[in-house]
Residue frames relative to the residue before (quaternion, step in Angstrom):
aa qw qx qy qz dx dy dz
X 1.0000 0.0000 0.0000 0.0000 0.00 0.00 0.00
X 0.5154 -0.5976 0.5464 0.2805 3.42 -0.90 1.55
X 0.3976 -0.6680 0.6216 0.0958 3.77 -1.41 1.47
X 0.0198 -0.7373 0.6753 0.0062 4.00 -0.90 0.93
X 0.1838 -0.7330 0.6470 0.1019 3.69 -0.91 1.01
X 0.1684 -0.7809 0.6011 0.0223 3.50 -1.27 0.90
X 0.1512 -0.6837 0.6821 0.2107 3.73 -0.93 0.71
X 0.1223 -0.8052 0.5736 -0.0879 3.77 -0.67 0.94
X 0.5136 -0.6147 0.5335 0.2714 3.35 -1.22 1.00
X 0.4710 -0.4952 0.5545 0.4748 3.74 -1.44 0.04
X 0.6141 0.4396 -0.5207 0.3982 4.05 0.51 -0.61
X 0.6573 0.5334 -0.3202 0.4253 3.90 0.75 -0.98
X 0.7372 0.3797 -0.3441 0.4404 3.80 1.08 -0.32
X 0.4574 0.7068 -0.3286 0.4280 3.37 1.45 -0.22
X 0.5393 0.5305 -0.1908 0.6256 3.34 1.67 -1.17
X 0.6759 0.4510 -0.3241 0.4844 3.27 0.03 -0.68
X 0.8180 0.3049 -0.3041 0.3813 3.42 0.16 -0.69
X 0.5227 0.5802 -0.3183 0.5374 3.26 1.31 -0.58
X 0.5109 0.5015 -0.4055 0.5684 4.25 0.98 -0.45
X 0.7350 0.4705 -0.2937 0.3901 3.61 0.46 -1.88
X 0.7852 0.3844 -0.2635 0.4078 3.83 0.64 -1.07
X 0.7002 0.3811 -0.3084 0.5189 3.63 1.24 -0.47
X 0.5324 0.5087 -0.4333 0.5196 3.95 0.84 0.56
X 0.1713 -0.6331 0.5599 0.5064 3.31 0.86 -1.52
X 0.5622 0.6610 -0.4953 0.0423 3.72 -0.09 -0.21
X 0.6475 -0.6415 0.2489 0.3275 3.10 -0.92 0.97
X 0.8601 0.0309 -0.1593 0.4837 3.72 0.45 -0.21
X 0.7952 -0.3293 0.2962 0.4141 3.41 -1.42 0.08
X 0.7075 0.5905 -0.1477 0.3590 3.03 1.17 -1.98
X 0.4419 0.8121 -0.1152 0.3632 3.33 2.15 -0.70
X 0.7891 0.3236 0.0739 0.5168 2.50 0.89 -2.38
X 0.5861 0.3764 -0.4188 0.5826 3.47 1.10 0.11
X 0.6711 0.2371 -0.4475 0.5415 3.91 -0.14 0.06
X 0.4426 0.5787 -0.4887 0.4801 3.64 0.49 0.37
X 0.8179 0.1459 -0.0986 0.5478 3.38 0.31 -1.09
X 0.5494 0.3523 -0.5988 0.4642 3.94 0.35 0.27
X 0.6838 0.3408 -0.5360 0.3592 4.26 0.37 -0.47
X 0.6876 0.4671 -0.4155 0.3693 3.88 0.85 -0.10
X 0.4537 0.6398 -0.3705 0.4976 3.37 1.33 0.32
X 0.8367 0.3865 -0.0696 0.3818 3.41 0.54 -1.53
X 0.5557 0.6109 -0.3070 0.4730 3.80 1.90 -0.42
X 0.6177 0.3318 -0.5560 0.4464 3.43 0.54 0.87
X 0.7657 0.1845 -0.3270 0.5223 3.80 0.87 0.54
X 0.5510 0.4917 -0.5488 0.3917 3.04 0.67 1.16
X 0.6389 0.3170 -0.2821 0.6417 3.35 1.83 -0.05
X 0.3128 0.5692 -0.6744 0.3512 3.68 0.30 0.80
X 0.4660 -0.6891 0.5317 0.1592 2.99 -1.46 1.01
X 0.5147 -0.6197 0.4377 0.3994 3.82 -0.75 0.89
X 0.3657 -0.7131 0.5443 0.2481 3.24 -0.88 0.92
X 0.2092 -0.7322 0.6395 0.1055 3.86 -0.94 0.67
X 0.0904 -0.7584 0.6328 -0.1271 3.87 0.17 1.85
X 0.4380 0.7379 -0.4736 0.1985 4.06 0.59 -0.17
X 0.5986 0.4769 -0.3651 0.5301 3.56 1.06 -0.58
X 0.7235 0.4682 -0.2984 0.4102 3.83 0.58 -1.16
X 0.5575 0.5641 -0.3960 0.4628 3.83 1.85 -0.50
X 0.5889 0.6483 -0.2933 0.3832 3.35 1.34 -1.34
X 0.8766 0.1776 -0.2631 0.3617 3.58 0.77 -1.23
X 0.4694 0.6173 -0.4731 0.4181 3.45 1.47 0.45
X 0.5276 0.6754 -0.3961 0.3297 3.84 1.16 -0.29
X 0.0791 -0.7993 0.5955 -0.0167 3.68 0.01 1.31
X 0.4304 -0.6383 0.5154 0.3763 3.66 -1.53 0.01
X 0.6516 -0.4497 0.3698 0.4862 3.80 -0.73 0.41
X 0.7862 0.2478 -0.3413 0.4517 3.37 -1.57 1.29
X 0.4414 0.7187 -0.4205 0.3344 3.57 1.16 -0.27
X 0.5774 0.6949 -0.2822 0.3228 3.29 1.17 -0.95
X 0.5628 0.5468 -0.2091 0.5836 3.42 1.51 -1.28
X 0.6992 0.2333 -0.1370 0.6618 4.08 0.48 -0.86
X 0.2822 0.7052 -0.6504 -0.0068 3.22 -1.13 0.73
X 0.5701 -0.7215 0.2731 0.2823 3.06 -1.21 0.64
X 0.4246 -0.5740 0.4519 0.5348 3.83 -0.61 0.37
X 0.8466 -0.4468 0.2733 0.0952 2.48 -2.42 1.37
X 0.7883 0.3792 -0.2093 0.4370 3.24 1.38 -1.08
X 0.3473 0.6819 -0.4879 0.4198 3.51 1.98 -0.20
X 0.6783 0.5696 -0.1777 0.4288 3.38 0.78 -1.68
X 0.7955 0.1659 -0.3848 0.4376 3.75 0.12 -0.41
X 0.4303 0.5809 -0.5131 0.4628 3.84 1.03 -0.25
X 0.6274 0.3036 -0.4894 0.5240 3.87 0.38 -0.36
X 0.7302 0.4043 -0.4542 0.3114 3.69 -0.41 -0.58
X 0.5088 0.6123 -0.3244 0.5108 3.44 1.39 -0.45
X 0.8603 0.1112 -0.1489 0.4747 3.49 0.45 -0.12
X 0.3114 0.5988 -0.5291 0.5143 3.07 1.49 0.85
X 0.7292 0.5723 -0.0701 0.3687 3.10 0.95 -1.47
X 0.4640 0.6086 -0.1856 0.6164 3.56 1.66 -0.58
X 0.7973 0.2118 -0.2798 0.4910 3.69 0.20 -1.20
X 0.5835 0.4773 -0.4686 0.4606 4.18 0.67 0.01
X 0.7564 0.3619 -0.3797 0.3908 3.15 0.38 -0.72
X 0.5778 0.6854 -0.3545 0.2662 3.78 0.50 -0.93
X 0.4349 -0.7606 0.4392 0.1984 3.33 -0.55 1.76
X 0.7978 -0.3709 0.2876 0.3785 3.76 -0.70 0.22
X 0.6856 0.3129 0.0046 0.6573 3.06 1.16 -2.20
X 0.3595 0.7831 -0.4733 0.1830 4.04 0.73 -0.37
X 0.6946 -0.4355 0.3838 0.4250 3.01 -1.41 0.43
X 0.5101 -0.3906 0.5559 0.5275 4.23 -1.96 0.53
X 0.5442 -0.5046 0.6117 0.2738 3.07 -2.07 0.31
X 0.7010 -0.6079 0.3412 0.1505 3.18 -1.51 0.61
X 0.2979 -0.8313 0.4658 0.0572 3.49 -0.07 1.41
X 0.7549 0.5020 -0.2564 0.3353 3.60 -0.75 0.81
X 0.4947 -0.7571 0.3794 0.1952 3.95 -0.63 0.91
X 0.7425 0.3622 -0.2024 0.5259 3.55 -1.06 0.49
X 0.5952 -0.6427 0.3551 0.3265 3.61 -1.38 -0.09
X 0.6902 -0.4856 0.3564 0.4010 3.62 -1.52 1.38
């Protein structure tokens, strides 16, 4: 196991010992991987984030930049981008009509 030196305040070792004596764990060396894996387990368990549809409809051809579409052209597509992924087999007809809900 890969060795990590620390210069530490006296308020930061107080903590530490107070972690070590109110966990029980047997050493310092404990109570600090103790608290860097409870520190770090809400982004080691975030779920990857799957952005490929939103890359798909943001992918324009060159010059587009100069013509763009209104705002609501744009979300009415993600709206029914968003309609045909999600839409259970047996699901409700899709949604008939222009512009925003």
């Amino acid at each position: 196991m890969p060795q990590i030196n620390l210069h530490v305040t006296p308020e930061f070792e107080q903590a530490l010992d107070a972690l070590v004596k109110g966990r029980h764990l047997p050493s310092k060396s404990e109570a600090i991987r103790y608290a860097v894996q409870e520190a770090a387990a809400p982004y080691l368990a975030a779920p990857k984030r799957d952005y490929s549809l939103l890359e798909r409809l943001l992918k324009r051809k060159p010059g587009d930049e100069k013509r763009r579409p209104p705002m609501s052209a744009f979300e009415h597509e993600i709206d029914a981008e968003m309609d045909r992924a999600l839409r259970a087999p047996n699901g409700p007809p899709p949604r008939k009509g222009k512009g925003r809900r």
